[in-house]
N, C-alpha and C positions, 0 to 999 in steps of 0.2 A: 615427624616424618610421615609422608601420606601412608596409609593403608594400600596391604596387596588388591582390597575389593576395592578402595576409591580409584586405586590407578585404571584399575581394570574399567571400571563404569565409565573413568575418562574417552580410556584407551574406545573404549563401545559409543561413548557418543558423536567422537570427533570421526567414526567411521561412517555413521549417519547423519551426519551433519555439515554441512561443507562450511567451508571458512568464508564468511560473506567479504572480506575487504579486501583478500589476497589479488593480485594480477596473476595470469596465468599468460605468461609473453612465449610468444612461439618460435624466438629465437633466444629464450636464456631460462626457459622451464619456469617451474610453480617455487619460489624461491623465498619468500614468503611467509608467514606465519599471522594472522589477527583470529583470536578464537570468538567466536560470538554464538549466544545463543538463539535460537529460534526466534521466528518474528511472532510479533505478537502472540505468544504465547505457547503457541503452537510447536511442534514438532513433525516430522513425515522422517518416514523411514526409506527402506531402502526398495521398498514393494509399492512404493506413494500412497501408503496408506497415512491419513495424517490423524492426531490425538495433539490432547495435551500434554504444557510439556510437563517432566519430571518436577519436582521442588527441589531434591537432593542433588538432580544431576544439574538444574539449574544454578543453584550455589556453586558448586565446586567450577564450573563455568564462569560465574560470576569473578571468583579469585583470580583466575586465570587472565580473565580480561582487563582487570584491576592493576594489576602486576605488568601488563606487557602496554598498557593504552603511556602514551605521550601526551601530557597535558596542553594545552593549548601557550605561549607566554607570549610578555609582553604587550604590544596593539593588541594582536589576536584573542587575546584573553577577554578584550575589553568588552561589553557590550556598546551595542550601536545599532542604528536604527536603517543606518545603509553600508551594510559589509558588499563590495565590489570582489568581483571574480571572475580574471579576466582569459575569456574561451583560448584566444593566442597562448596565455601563459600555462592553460594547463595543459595547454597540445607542445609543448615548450617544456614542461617538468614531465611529461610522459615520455618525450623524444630522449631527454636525458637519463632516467632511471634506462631505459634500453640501452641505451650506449653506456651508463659510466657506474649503473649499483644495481647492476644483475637485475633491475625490473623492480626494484622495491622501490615503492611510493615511501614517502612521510605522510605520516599521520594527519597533518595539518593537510595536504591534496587529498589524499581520502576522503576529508571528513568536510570540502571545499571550504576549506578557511572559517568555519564554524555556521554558515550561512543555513539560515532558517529556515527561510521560503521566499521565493523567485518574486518577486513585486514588479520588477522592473527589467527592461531589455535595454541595453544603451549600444548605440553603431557611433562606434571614434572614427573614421575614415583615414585622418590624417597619421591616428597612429595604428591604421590597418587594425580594427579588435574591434571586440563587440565582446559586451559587459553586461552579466547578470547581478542585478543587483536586490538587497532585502537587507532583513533584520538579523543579525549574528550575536556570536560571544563565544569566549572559550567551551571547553565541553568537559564531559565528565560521564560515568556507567551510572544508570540508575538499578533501583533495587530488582528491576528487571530484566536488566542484561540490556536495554537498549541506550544508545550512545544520543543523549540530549546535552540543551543548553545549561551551562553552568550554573544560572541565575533563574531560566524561566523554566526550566526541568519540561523543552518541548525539543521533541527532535531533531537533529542536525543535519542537513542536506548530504546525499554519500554519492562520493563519484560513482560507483558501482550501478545505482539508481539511473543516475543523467545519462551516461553511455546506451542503457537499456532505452531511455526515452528518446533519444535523439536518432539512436540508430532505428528503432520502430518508426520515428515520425519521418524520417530520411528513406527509408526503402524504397526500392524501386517503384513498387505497389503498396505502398503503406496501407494495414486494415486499423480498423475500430478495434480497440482493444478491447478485451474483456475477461473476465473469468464468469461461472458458471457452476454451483452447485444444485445438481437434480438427480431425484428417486428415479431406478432404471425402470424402465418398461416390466419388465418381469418381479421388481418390485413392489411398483404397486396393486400389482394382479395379486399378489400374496399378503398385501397389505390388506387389500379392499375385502377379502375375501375374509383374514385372519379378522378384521374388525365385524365382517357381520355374523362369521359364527359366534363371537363371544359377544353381539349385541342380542341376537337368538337369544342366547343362553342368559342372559340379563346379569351381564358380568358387568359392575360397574366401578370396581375396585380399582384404582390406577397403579396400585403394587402389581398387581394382576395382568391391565391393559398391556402398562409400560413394556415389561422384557418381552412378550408375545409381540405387538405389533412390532417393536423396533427390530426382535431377531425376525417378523415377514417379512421388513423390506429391505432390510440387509444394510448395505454399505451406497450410499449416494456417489455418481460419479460427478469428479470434477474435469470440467473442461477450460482452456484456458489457448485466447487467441489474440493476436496481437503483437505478444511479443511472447520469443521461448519461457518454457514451462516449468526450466531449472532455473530462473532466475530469482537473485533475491525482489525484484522489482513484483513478479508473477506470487513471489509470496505476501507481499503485503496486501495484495486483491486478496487472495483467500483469506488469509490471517483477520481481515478486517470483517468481512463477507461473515465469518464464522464466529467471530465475537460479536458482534450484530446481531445474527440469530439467538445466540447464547444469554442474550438481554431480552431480548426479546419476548421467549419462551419461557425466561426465568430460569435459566439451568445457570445463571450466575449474576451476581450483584452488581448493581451501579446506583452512586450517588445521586448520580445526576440524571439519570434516566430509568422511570419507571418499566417494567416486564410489559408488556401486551396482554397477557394474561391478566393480570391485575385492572387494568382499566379499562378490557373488553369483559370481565365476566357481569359486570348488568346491562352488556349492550343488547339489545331486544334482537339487532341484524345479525346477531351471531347465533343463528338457529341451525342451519345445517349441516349435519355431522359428514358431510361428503366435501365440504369448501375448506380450504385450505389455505391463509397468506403466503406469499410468496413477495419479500421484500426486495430491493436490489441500491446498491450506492450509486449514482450517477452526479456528473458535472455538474456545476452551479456557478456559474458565469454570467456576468455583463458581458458585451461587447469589449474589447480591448479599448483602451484608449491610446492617441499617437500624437506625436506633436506635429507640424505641419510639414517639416523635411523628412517625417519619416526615419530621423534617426532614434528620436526615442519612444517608448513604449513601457505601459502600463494591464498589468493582468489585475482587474478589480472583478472580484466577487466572492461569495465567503469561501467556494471552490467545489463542495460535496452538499447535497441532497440526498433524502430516503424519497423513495417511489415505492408504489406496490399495487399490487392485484391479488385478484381471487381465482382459486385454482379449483375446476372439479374433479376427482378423480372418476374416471370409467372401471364399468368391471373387468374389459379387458386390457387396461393398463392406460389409457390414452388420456392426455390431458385436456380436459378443455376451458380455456378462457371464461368466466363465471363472474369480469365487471370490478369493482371495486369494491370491497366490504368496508362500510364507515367506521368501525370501530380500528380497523388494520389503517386504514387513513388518515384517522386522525393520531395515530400511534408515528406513523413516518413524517406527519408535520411535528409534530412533538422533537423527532430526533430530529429533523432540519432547524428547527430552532435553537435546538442546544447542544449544536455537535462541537462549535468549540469549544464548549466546555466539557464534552464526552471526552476530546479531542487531549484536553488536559490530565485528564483521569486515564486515559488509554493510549498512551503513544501513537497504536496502529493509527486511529482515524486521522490522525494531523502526517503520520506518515502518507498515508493515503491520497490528501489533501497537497501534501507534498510533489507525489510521483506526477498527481495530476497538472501539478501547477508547471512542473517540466516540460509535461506534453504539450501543455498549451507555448511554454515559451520557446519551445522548437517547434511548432507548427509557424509563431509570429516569424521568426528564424526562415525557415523553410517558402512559405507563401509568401512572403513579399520580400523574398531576392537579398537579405540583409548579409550573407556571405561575399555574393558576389559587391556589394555596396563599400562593404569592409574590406575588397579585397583579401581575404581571410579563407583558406583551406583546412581545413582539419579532417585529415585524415586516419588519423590513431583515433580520434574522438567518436569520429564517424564511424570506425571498420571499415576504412577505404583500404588499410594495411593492415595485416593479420601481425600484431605486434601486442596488442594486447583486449581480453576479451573480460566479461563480468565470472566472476566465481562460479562454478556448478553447482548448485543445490539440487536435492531428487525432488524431483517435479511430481508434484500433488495430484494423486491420482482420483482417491476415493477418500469418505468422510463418512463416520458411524452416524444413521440415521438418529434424531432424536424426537422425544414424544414429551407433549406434555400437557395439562388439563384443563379445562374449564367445569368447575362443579356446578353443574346444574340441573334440572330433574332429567335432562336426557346424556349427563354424563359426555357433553362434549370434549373430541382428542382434537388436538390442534399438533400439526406438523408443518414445517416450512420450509418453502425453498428460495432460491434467492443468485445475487452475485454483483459482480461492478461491471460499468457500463462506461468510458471514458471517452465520448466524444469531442475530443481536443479539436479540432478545424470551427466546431459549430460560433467559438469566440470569437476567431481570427477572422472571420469573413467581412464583415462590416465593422470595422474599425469607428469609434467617435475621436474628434480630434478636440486635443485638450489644451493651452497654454501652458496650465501648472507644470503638467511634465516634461515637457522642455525645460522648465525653470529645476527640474529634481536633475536634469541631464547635466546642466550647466552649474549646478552642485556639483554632482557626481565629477565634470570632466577636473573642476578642479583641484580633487582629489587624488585624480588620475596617476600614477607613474609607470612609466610604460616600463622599467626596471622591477618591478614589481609584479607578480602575478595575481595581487591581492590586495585591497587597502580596504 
C-alpha cells in the first residue's frame, strides 16, 4: 500500500504538472486521465520557474504511467518502415470521441499509430485524404517517463505535438517559432560587476566564483514565440535548449558528445574573460522534394543543427554581438554531426527533430494548396472548432543561471545563452522534383484503406 508521503508527493506533482495527452473538449470537459512526466527532463512549477526533475517523483510517475499506458497490438505493434496516418481519419476519431466517449482519445490516436517521424506527405484526391507517412512500431515507457518505439527506444510521434504544429503553421499570421533563453539586463550589470570585484581580489577558486556569480545574475528569462508557452510542443524547445547547454558546460554527461569546456580549454581564441557562447538548435533541411502531380512529397534532411556566436557583456548590461569564437564553433559542428546519435541517448533532440519535421510537413500542407487538392477540411485538427485543444502545461518562465570553468592562468568563467530557431517555410519554397517519390506514393496508395485511419 503506497505511503501517506508518496501519496501526497503524487498528489504535489500532478498539481504541477499538467497531464500531457489528455483532450480538454469544450463541450464534454477534461474527462481524461494519461500521467506523464516532464519533458526531457525537466520540470517548471507553477511560478514558471523551471529545474530538474525529481528521481523519486520521477519513478513513482513512471509506475503510474506503466500501469495506465495501452500497448500497442497486432499490425500496430509491428515495426515498419512506412506506418501511414490518415489527416481524414484522425479529424474522423476526433469527431467521434466528441460525440460517443466523452472526449477520450485511445491510446493508439494519441500516440498517431506509433509513427516516428513524418518522411512523407501523400494527397489521395480520389479518396479526399492526405497521408503522413514514416517509420513506426508499437510503443512502450522508457526509463525516463518518455513514450518511445518498442524496438528502436526513439520517440513516438503525439497528436498533442501535430495540433500545436499545424495550428501555428495555419494561423492567420503564422510567426517563426522560437524559444529563447537570456540573462536579464539587470543581471548582467550584477554579473559584470560581481566578476570584476572577485577578479580584483584575485579570487580564482570556482567553489568560490560559482554560488557568487550565479546568485549575481539570478534566474535567465525564457521567452517563447510561435506557438503558446503552456504547451507540451513549447516544452520540448526549452527542455532540449537546456539539456544542450547542460552538455555543453559540463554540468552533465553524454556519451556521445564531448562538454565544451573540455575541448575548448587549449583553445588559444578562448582568451577573453568578457565573451560568452551563446549556442541555439535550428532547421537542417534540403529543399523538399515532390513528384510531378504534386501529390506526393518528401521532407529530406537530418532535420536539427547547432549554430552559435559570441556574446560580449557590457558594464551596463547590454549585449553585444562579438563574431564567432572557433573553439564554441567547432563544438556546434561537433553536435550537427552526431545529433542522431545524441538524439538516441536523449529523447528530447529526436523529439525535437520530430516537432520540427511537423512544421515543415504543414507548411508543405499549407503553401501549396494540398487541403483544397484533397478536398479535405479539418477542422478539429486545425481549431477551426473549439472542440478540442492541447493539454495546459505552466509555461516556462525563468531558468537558474549556470557557471562553469575553464582552468587556465586567467581563470576563465564561461556562461551561456542560447535557444531553438524553427524556420519551417525556408524547405518548402523551392521544391526539387523526384520520380522515386511517386514510386513511395504508389506504394503507400496500395496500402491505402480508406476504412482505416492507419495502415
Amino acid at each position: 500500500m503506497m505511503s501517506h508521503r508518496a501519496t501526497k508527493r503524487i498528489a504535489g506533482i500532478f498539481a504541477l504538472m499538467a497531464v500531457a495527452f489528455t483532450f480538454q473538449l469544450a463541450n464534454a470537459g477534461n474527462n481524461g486521465v494519461f500521467r506523464n512526466n516532464s519533458v526531457g527532463g525537466i520540470s517548471i512549477n507553477s511560478d514558471g520557474v523551471v529545474s530538474n526533475v525529481d528521481l523519486e517523483s520521477r519513478k513513482l510517475l513512471l509506475k503510474e504511467m506503466r500501469q495506465n499506458l495501452k500497448p500497442a497490438e497486432g499490425k500496430m505493434a509491428a515495426q515498419t518502415e512506412l506506418r501511414m496516418v490518415s489527416l481524414r481519419g484522425l479529424e474522423s476519431a476526433i469527431a467521434d470521441a466528441i460525440q460517443n466517449k466523452q472526449g477520450l482519445l485511445p491510446d493508439e490516436v494519441k500516440f498517431l499509430a506509433g509513427l516516428q517521424r513524418i518522411q512523407y506527405v501523400f494527397v489521395y484526391p480520389e479518396q479526399r485524404d492526405i497521408v503522413l507517412a514514416g517509420p513506426g512500431e508499437g510503443w512502450k515507457i522508457d526509463d525516463k517517463a518518455n513514450v518511445v518505439g518498442a524496438t528502436t527506444g526513439q520517440p513516438v510521434l503525439l497528436l498533442d505535438n501535430l495540433l500545436s504544429a499545424m495550428r501555428a503553421v495555419n494561423a492567420p499570421q503564422p510567426a517563426r517559432i522560437s524559444c529563447s533563453i537570456d540573462p536579464t539586463k539587470q543581471g548582467l550589470v550584477n554579473y559584470k560587476n560581481t566578476l570584476n570585484q572577485l577578479s580584483r581580489a584575485g579570487v580564482r577558486n570556482p567553489n568560490i566564483l560559482a554560488p557568487q556569480l550565479k546568485r549575481a545574475m539570478g534566474n535567465q528569462s525564457v521567452s517563447i514565440n510561435g506557438v503558446p508557452g503552456d504547451t507540451h510542443f513549447a516544452r520540448i524547445l526549452v527542455a532540449a535548449d537546456i539539456r544542450m547547454k547542460q552538455i555543453a558546460m559540463e554540468l552533465d554527461d553524454s556519451k556521445v558528445l564531448p562538454g565544451f569546456i573540455t575541448s575548448a580549454r587549449n583553445s588559444v581564441s578562448v582568451t577573453n574573460t568578457n565573451i560568452n557562447p551563446r549556442w541555439w538548435l535550428a532547421c537542417n533541411y534540403e529543399s523538399v522534394a515532390r513528384g510531378a502531380d504534386g501529390l506526393a512529397w518528401e521532407i529530406r534532411g537530418q532535420g536539427v543543427k547547432a549554430m552559435t556566436e559570441s556574446e560580449l557583456y557590457q558594464q551596463d548590461g547590454q549585449v553585444q554581438a562579438a563574431g564567432k569564437d572557433p573553439a564554441a564553433e567547432k563544438w556546434a559542428k561537433m553536435m550537427t554531426e552526431r545529433y542522431n546519435a545524441l538524439g538516441k541517448e536523449d529523447p528530447v533532440f529526436t523529439e525535437l527533430r520530430n516537432v520540427m519535421d511537423m512544421c515543415v510537413a504543414a507548411a508543405v500542407i499549407r503553401n501549396h494548396n494540398l487541403l483544397p487538392a484533397a478536398e479535405l477540411s479539418l477542422p478539429h485538427l486545425l481549431g477551426q472548432q473549439a472542440t478540442i485543444r492541447t493539454e495546459a502545461w505552466h509555461t516556462p518562465r525563468e531558468v537558474s543561471t549556470q557557471t562553469s570553468f575553464i582552468k587556465t592562468s586567467r581563470g576563465l568563467v564561461v556562461t551561456a545563452s542560447g535557444g531553438v530557431d524553427i524556420d519551417y517555410l525556408s524547405p518548402t519554397q523551392n521544391p526539387t522534383l523526384s520520380p522515386e517519390v511517386r514510386k513511395v506514393w504508389e506504394k503507400a496508395e496500395a496500402m491505402y484503406s480508406a476504412g482505416q485511419w492507419w495502415n
